[in-house]
C-alpha atoms as a printed R data frame, in Angstrom:
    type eleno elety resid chain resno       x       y       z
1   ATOM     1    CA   UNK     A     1  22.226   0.189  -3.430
2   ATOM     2    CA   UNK     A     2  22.262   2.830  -6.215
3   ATOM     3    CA   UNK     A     3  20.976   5.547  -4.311
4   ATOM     4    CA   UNK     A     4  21.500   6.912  -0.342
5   ATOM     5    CA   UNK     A     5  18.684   6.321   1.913
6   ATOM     6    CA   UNK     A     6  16.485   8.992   2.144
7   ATOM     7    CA   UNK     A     7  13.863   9.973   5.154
8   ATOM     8    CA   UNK     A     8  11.340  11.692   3.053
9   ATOM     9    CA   UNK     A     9  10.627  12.037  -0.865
10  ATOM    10    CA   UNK     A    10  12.309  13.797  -3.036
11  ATOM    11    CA   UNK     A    11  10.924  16.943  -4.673
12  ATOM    12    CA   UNK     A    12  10.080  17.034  -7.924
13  ATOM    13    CA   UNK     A    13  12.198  19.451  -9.929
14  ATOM    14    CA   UNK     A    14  11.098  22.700 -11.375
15  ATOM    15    CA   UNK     A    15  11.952  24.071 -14.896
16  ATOM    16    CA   UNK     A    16  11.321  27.656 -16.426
17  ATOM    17    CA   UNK     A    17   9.355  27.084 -19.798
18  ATOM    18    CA   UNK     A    18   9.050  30.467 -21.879
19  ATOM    19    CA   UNK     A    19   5.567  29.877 -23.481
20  ATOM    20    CA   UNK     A    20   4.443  32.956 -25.540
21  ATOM    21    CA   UNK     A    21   6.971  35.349 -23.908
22  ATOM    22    CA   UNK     A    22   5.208  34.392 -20.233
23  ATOM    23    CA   UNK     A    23   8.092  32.485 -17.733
24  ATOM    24    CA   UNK     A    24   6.142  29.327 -16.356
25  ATOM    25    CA   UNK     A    25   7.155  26.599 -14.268
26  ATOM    26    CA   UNK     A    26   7.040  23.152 -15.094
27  ATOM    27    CA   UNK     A    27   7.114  20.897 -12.788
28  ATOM    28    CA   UNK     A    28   8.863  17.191 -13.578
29  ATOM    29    CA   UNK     A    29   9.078  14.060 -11.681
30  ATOM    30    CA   UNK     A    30  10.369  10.323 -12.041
31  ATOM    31    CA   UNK     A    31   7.277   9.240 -11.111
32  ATOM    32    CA   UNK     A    32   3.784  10.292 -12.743
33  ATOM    33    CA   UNK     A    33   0.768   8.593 -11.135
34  ATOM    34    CA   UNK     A    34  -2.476   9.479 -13.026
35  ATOM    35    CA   UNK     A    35  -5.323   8.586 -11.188
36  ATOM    36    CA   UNK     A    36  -8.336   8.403  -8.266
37  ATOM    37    CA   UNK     A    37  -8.425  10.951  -5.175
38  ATOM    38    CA   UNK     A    38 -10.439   9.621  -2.174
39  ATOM    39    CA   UNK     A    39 -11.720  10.632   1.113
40  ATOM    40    CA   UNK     A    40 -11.329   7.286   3.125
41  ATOM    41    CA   UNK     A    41 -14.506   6.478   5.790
42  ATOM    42    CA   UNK     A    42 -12.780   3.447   7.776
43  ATOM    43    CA   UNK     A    43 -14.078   2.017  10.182
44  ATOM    44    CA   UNK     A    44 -12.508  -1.292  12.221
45  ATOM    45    CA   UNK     A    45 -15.495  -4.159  13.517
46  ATOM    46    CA   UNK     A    46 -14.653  -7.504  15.580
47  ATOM    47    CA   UNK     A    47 -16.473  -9.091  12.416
48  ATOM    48    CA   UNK     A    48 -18.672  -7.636   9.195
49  ATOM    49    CA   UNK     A    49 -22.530  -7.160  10.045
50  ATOM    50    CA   UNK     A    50 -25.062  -9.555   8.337
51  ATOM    51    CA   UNK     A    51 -27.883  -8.116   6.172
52  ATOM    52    CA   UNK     A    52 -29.942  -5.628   8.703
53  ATOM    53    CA   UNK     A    53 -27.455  -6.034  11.798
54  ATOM    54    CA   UNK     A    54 -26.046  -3.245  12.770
55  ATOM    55    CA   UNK     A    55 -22.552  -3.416  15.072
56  ATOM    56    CA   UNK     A    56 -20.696  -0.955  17.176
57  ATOM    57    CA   UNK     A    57 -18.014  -0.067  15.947
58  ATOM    58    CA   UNK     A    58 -14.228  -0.515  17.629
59  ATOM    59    CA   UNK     A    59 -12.236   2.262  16.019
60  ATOM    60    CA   UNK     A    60 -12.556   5.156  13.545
61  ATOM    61    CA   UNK     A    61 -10.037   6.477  11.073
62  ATOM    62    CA   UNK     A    62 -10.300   9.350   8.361
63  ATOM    63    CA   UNK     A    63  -8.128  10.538   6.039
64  ATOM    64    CA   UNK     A    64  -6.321  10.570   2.550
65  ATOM    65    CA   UNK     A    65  -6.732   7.803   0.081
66  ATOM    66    CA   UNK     A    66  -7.968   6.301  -3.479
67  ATOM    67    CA   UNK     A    67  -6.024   4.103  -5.435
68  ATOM    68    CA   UNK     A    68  -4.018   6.584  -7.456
69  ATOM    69    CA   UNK     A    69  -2.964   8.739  -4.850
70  ATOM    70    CA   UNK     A    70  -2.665   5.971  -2.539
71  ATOM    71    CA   UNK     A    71   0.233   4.823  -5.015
72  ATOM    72    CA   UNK     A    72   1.542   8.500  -5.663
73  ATOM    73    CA   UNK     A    73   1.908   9.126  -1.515
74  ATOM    74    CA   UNK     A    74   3.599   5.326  -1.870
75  ATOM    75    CA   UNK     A    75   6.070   6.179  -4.355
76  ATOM    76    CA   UNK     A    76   6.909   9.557  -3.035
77  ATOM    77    CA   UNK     A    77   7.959   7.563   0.719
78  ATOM    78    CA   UNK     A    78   9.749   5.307  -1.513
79  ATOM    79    CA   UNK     A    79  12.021   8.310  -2.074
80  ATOM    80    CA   UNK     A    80  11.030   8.730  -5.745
81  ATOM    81    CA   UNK     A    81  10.397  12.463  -7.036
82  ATOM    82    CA   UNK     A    82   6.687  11.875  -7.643
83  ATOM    83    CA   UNK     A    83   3.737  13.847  -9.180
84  ATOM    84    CA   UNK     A    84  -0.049  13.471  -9.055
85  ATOM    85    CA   UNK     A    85  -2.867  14.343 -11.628
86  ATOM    86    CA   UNK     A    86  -6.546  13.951 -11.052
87  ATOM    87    CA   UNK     A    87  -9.698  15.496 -10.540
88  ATOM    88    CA   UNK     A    88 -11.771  16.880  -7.218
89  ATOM    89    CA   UNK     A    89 -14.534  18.814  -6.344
90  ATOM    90    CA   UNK     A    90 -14.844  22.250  -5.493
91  ATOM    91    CA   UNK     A    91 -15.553  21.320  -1.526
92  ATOM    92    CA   UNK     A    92 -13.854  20.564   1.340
93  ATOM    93    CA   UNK     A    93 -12.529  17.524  -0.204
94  ATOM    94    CA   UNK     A    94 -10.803  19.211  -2.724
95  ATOM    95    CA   UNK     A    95  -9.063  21.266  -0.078
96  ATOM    96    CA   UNK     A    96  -8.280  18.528   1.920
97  ATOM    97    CA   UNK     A    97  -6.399  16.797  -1.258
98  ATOM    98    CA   UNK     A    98  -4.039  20.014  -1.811
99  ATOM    99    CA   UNK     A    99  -2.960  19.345   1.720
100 ATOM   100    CA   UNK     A   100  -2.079  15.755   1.732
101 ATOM   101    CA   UNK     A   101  -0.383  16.056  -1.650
102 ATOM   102    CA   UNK     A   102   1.966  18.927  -0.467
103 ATOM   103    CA   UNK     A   103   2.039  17.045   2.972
104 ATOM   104    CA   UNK     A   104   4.354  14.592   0.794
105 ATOM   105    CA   UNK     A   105   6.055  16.720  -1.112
106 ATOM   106    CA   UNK     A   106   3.758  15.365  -4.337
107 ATOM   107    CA   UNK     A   107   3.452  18.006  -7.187
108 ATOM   108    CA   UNK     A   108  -0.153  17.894  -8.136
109 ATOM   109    CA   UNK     A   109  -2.166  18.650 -11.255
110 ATOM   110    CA   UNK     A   110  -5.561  18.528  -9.975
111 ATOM   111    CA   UNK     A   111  -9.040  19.383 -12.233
112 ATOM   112    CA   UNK     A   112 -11.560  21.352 -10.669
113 ATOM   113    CA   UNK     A   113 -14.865  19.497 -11.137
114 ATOM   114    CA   UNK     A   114 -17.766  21.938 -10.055
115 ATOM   115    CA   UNK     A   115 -20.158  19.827 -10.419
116 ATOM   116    CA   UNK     A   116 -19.181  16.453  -8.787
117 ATOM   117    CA   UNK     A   117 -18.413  16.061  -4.975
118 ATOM   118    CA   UNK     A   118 -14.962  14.860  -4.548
119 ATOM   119    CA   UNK     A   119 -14.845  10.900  -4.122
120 ATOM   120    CA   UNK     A   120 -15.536   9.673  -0.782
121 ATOM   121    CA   UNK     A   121 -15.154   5.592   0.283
122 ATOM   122    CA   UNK     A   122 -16.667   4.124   3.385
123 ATOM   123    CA   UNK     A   123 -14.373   0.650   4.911
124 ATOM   124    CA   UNK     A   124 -14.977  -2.120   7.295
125 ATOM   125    CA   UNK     A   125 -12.115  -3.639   8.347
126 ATOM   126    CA   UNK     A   126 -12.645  -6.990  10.422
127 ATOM   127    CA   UNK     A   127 -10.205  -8.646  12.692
128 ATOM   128    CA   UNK     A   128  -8.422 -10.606  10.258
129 ATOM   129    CA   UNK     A   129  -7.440  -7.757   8.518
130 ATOM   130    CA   UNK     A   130 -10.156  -8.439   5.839
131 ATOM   131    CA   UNK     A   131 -12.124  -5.451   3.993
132 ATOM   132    CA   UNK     A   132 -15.536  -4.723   2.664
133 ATOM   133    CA   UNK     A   133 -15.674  -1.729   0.562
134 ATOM   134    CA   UNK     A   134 -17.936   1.332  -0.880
135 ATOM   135    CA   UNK     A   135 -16.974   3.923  -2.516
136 ATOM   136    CA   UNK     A   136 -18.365   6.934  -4.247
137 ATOM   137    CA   UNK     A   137 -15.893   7.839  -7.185
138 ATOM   138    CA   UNK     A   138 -17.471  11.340  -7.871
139 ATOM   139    CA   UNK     A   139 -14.976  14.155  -9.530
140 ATOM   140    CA   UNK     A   140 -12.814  11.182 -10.401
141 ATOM   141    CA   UNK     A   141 -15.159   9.742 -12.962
142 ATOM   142    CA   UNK     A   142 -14.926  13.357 -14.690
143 ATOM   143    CA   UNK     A   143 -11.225  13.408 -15.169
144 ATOM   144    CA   UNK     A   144 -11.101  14.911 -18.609
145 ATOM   145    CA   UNK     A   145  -8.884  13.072 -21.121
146 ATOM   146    CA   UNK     A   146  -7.985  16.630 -22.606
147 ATOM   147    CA   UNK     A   147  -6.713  17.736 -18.984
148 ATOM   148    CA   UNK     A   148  -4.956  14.451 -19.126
149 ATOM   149    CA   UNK     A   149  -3.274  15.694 -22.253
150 ATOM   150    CA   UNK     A   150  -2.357  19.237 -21.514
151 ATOM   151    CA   UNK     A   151  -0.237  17.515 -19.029
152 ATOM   152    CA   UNK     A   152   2.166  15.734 -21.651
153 ATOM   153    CA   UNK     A   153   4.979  17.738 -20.723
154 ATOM   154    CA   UNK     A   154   4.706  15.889 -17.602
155 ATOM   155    CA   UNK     A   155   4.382  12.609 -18.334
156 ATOM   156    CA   UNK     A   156   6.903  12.391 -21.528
157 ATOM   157    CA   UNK     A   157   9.136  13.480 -19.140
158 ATOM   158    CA   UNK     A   158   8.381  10.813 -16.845
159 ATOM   159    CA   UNK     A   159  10.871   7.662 -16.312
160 ATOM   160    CA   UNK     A   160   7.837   5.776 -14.960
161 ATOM   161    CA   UNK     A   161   4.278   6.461 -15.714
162 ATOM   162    CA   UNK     A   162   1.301   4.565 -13.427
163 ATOM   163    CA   UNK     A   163  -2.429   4.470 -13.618
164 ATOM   164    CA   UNK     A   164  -5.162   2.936 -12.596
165 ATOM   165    CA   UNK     A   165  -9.101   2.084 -13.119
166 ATOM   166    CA   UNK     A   166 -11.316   4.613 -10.595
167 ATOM   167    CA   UNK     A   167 -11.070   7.269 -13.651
168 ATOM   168    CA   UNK     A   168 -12.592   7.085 -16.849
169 ATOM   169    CA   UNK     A   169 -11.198   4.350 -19.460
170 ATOM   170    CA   UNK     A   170 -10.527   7.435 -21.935
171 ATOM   171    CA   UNK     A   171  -8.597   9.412 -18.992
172 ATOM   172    CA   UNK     A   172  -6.376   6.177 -18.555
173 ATOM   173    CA   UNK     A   173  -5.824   5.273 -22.450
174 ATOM   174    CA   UNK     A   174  -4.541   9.675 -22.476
175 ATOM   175    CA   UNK     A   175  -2.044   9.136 -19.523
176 ATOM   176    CA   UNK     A   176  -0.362   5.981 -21.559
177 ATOM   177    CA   UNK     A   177  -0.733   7.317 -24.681
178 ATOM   178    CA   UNK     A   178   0.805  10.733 -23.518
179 ATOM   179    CA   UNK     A   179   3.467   8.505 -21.684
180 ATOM   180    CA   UNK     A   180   4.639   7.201 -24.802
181 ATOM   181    CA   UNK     A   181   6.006  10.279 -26.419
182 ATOM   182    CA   UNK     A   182   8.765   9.857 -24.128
183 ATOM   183    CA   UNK     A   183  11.102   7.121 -22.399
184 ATOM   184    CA   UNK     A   184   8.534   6.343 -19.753
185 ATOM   185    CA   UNK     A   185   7.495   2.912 -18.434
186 ATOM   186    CA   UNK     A   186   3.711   2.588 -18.363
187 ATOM   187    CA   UNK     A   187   2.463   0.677 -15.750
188 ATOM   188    CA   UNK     A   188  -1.220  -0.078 -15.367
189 ATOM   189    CA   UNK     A   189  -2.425  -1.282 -12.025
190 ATOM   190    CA   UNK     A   190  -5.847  -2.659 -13.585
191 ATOM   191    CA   UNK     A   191  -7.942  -2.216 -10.406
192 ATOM   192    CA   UNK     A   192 -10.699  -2.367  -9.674
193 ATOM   193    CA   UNK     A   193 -11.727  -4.916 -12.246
194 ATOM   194    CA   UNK     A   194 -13.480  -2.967 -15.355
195 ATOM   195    CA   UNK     A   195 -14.969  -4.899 -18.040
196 ATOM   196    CA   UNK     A   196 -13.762  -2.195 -20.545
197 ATOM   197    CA   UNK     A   197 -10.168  -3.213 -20.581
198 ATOM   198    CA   UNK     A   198  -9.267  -4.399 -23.733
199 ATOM   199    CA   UNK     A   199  -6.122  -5.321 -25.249
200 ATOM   200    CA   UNK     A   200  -5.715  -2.015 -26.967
201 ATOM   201    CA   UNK     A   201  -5.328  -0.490 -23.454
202 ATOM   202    CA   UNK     A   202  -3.180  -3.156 -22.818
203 ATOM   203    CA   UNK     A   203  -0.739  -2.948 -25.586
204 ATOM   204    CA   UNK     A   204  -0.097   0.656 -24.290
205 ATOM   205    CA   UNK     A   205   1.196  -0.552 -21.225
206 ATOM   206    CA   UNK     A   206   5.043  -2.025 -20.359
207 ATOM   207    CA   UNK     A   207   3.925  -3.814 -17.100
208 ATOM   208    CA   UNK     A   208   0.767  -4.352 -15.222
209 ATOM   209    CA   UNK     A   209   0.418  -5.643 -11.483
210 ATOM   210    CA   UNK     A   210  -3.329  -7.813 -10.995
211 ATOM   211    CA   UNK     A   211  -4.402  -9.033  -8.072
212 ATOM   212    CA   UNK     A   212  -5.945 -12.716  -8.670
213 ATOM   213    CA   UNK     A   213  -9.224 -11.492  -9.230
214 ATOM   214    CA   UNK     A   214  -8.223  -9.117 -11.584
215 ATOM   215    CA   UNK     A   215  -5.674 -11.451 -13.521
216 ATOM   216    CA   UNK     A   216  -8.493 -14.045 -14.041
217 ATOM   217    CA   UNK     A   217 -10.906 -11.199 -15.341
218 ATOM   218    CA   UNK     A   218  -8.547  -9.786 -17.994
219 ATOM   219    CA   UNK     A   219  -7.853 -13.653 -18.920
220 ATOM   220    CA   UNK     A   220 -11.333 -13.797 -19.608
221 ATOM   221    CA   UNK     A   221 -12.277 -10.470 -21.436
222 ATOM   222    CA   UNK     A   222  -8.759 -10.173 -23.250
223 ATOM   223    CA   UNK     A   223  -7.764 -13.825 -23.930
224 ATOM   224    CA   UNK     A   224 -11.123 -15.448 -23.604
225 ATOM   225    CA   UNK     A   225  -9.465 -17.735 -20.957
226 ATOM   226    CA   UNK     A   226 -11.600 -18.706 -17.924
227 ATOM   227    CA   UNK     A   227  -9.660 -19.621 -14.591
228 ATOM   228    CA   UNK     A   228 -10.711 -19.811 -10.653
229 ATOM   229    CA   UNK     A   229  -9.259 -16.959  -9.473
230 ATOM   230    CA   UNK     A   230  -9.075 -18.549  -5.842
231 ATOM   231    CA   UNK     A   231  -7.228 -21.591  -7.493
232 ATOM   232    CA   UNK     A   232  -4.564 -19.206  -9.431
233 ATOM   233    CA   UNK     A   233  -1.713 -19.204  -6.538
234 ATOM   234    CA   UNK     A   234  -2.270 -23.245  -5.960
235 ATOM   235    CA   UNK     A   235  -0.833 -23.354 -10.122
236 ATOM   236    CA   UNK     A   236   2.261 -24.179 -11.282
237 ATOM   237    CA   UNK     A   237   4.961 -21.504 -12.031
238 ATOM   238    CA   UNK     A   238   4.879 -22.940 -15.575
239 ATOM   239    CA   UNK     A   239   1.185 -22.509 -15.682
240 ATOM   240    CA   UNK     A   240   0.875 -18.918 -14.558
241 ATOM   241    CA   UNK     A   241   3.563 -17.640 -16.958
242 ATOM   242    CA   UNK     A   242   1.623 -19.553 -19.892
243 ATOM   243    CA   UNK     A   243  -1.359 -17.536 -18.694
244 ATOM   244    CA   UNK     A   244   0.241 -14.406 -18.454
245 ATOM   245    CA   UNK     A   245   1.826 -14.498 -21.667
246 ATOM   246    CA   UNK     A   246  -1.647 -14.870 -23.426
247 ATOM   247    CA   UNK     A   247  -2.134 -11.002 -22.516
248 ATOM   248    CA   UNK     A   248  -0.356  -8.609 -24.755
249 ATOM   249    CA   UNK     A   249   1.931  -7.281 -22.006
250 ATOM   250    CA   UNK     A   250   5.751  -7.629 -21.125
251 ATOM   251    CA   UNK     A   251   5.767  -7.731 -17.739
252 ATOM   252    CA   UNK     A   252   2.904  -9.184 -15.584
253 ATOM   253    CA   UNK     A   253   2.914  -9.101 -12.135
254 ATOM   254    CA   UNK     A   254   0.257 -11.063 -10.753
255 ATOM   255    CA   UNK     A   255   0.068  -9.918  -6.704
256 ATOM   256    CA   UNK     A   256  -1.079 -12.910  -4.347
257 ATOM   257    CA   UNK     A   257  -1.975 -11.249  -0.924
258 ATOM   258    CA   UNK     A   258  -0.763 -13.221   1.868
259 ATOM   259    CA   UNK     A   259   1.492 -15.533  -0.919
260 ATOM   260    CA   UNK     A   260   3.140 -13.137  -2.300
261 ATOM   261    CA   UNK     A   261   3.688 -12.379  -5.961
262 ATOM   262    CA   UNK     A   262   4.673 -14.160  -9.333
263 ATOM   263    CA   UNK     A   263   6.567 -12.335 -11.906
264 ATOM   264    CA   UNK     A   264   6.297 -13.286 -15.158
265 ATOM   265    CA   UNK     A   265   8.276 -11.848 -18.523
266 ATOM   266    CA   UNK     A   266   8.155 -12.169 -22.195
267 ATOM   267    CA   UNK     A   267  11.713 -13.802 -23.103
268 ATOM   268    CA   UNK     A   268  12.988 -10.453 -25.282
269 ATOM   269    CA   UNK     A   269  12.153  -8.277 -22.687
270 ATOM   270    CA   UNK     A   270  13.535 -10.069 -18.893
271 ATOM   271    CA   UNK     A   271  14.364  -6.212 -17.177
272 ATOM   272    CA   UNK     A   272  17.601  -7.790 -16.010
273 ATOM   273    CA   UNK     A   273  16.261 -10.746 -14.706
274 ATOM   274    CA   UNK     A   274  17.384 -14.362 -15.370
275 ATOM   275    CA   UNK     A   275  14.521 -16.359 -15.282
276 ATOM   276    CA   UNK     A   276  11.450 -15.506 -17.405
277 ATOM   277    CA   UNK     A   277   9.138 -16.000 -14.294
278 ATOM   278    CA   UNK     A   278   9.369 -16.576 -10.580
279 ATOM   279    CA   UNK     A   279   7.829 -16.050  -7.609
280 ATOM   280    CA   UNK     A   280   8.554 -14.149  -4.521
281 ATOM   281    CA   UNK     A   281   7.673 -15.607  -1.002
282 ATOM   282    CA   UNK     A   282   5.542 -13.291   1.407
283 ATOM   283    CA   UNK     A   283   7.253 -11.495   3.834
284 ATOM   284    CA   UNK     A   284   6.245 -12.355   7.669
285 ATOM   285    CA   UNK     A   285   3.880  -9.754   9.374
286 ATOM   286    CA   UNK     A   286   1.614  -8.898  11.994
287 ATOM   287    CA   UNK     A   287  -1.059  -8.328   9.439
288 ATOM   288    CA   UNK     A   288  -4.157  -5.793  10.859
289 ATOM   289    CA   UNK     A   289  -5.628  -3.722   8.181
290 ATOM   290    CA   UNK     A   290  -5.167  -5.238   4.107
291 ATOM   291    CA   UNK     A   291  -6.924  -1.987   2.713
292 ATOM   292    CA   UNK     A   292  -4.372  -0.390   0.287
293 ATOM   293    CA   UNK     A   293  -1.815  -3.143   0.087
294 ATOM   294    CA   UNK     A   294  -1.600  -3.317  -3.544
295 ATOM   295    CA   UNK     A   295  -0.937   0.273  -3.872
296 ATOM   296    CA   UNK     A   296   1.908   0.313  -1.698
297 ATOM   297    CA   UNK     A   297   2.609  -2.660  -3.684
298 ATOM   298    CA   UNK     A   298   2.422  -0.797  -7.332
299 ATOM   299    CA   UNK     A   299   3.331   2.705  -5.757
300 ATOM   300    CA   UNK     A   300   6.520   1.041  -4.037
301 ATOM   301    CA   UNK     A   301   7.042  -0.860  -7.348
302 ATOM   302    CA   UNK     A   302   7.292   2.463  -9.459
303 ATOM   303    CA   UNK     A   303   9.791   4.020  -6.906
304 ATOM   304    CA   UNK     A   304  11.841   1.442  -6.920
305 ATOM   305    CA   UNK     A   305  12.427   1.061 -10.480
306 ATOM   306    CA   UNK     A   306  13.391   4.496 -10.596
307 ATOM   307    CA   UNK     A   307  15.567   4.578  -7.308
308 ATOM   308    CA   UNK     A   308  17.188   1.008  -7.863
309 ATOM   309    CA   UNK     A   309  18.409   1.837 -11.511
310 ATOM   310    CA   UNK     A   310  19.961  -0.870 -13.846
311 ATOM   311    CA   UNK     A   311  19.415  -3.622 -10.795
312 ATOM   312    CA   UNK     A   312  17.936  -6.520 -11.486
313 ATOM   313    CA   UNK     A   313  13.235  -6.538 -11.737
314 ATOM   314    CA   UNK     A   314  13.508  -9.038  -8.933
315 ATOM   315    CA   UNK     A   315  15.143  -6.354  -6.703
316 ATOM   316    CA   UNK     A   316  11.909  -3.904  -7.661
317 ATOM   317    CA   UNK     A   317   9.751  -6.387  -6.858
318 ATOM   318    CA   UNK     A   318  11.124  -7.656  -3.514
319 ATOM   319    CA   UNK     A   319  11.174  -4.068  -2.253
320 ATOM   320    CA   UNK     A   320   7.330  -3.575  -3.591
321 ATOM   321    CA   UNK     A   321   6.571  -6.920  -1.986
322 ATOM   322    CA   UNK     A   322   7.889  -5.941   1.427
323 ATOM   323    CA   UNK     A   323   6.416  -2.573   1.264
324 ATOM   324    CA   UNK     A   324   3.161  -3.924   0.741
325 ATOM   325    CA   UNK     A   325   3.412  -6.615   3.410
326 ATOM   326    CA   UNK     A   326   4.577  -3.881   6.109
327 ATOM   327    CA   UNK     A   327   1.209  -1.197   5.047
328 ATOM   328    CA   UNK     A   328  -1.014  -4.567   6.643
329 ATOM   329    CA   UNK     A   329   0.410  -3.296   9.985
330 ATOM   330    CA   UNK     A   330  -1.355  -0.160  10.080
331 ATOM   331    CA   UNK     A   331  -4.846   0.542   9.908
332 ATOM   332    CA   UNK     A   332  -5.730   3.074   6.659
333 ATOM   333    CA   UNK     A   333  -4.328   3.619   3.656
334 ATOM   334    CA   UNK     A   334  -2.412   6.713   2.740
335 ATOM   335    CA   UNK     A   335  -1.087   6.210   6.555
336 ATOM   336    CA   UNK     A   336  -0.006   3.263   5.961
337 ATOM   337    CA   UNK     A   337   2.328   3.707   3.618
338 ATOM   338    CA   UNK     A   338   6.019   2.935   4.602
339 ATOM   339    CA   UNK     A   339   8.692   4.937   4.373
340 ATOM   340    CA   UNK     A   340  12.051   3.538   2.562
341 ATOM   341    CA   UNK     A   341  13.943   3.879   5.769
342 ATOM   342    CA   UNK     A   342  10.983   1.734   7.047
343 ATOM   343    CA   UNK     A   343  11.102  -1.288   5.324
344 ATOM   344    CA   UNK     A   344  14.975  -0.999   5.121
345 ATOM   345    CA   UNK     A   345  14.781  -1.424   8.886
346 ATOM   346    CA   UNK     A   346  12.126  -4.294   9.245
347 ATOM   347    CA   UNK     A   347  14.007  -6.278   6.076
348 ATOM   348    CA   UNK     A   348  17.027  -5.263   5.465
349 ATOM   349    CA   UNK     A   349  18.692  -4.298   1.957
């Protein structure tokens, strides 16, 4: 193992930058995650109402979540030095979002949106573990591409850059273009599915981590491929690595739920591995809650291509995969991400 096990994240480092005669600081990380802040709603039902039924509910949880920052808090347990950028709203929210970034030691870049509530997301979760979700994207759908820029400093600085779809398309395309004036990997996690991908956005990114749903829609709008989403993890391995190489990406990692994941790589560019493709069994848990399993999943994935160095892809991708299976045991999101001591524990190195 590269690095020693840490119990909490580490900071991100400070710099002085002298910018007109005025000493600043400049805050960098290993991991930038540009994306979504959410106030999660969830609540937990022995099964989802039918139209006009309403249910009592058997448990209530608030807190901390969206899909970006889901994957920031994620990476930073993962013990990766990790920043956050994204937008708010001048509320309660917005206060509530300073707090759970510096809660993980996550430096955060956030935009003021006066005029937009900050998001807000209402969950069922059923007994199986299963969710049905709403959500109300608000400030996040304002994230200004020119914010995104000023913050190039940040992210060229990066050695792993991650984003997501609850912003603006033209917020995402600024993160991965401003990624690429440095050394960073640019992941995109491309949820939740947005017709607008294209594969301009795509060619701006070094990796990207679908569910099935999401694979099978950027098939479709990118390659003008149509597959059964529910059939994908039933295919060949051969078959899923021709499908991901007909999207103009290096890495795809196509995340399977409950099967795990399948790994596939264009043959110039393996990231240490042997095979071009694979795919990694699901790790055995006591599965409660789903919500927020693939961002612990991408989150865990940037952190651990940072923290596990020149190992192998397949070592990243174990790690995200167990990470991921071990946020089902918890009910939530942002408190159900692992720590790295965590899933050391439950799986070993």
């Amino acid at each position: 193992m590269p690095f020693p096990l840490r119990a909490r994240a580490a900071a991100p480092r400070a710099l002085t930058l002298c910018r007109n005669g005025i000493a600043e600081a400049l805050w960098m990380a290993d991991v930038v995650v540009v994306g979504s802040f959410v106030q999660d709603q969830i609540w937990r039902v022995d099964r989802f109402p039918d139209a006009g039924e309403t249910r009592r509910a058997e448990g209530f949880v608030a807190g901390a979540g969206g899909k970006g920052f889901n994957q920031a808090v994620a990476s930073a347990r993962q013990g990766a030095a990790t920043a956050f950028v994204g937008a708010v709203g001048d509320d309660a929210g917005g206060r509530a979002a300073r707090a759970s970034a510096a809660a993980d030691a996550i430096a955060a870049r956030w935009q003021v949106v006066a005029d937009a509530p900050t998001g807000s997301a209402g969950i069922l979760v059923d007994r199986s573990g299963q969710n049905r979700i709403v959500v109300a994207l608000g400030a996040n759908e304002h994230l200004d591409p020119a914010f995104v820029h000023a913050q190039a400093a940040l992210l060229g600085g990066a050695r792993v850059v991650l984003a997501q779809l609850e912003n603006q398309l033209d917020a995402t395309r600024a993160a991965l273009a401003a990624a690429a004036s440095g050394t960073a990997l640019r992941v995109l996690d491309p949820a939740p599915a947005h017709d607008g991908v294209d594969a301009a956005l795509l060619a701006l990114c070094d990796l990207i981590t679908p569910n099935e749903t999401e694979f099978a829609g950027l098939l479709e709008h990118v390659a003008g491929v149509r597959v059964d989403a529910a059939a994908l993890a039933a295919r060949s391995d051969a078959e899923l690595h021709a499908l991901a190489r007909r999207l103009p990406v290096a890495t795809v990692v196509v995340t399977l739920g409950a099967r795990g994941c399948f790994v596939s790589h264009a043959d110039a560019r393996r990231r240490g591995d042997d095979a071009a493709c694979y795919r990694l069994a699901p790790e055995p848990v006591a599965a409660i809650d789903a919500t927020g399993a693939g961002d612990a999943f991408a989150g865990a994935l940037a952190a651990a291509l940072v923290r596990f160095g020149d190992a192998p892809f397949r070592d990243a991708a174990r790690h995200a995969n167990r990470c991921a299976a071990l946020s089902t045991e918890c009910v939530g999101t942002v408190a159900a991400m692992p720590r790295f001591d965590d899933v050391r524990h439950r799986f070993g190195a």
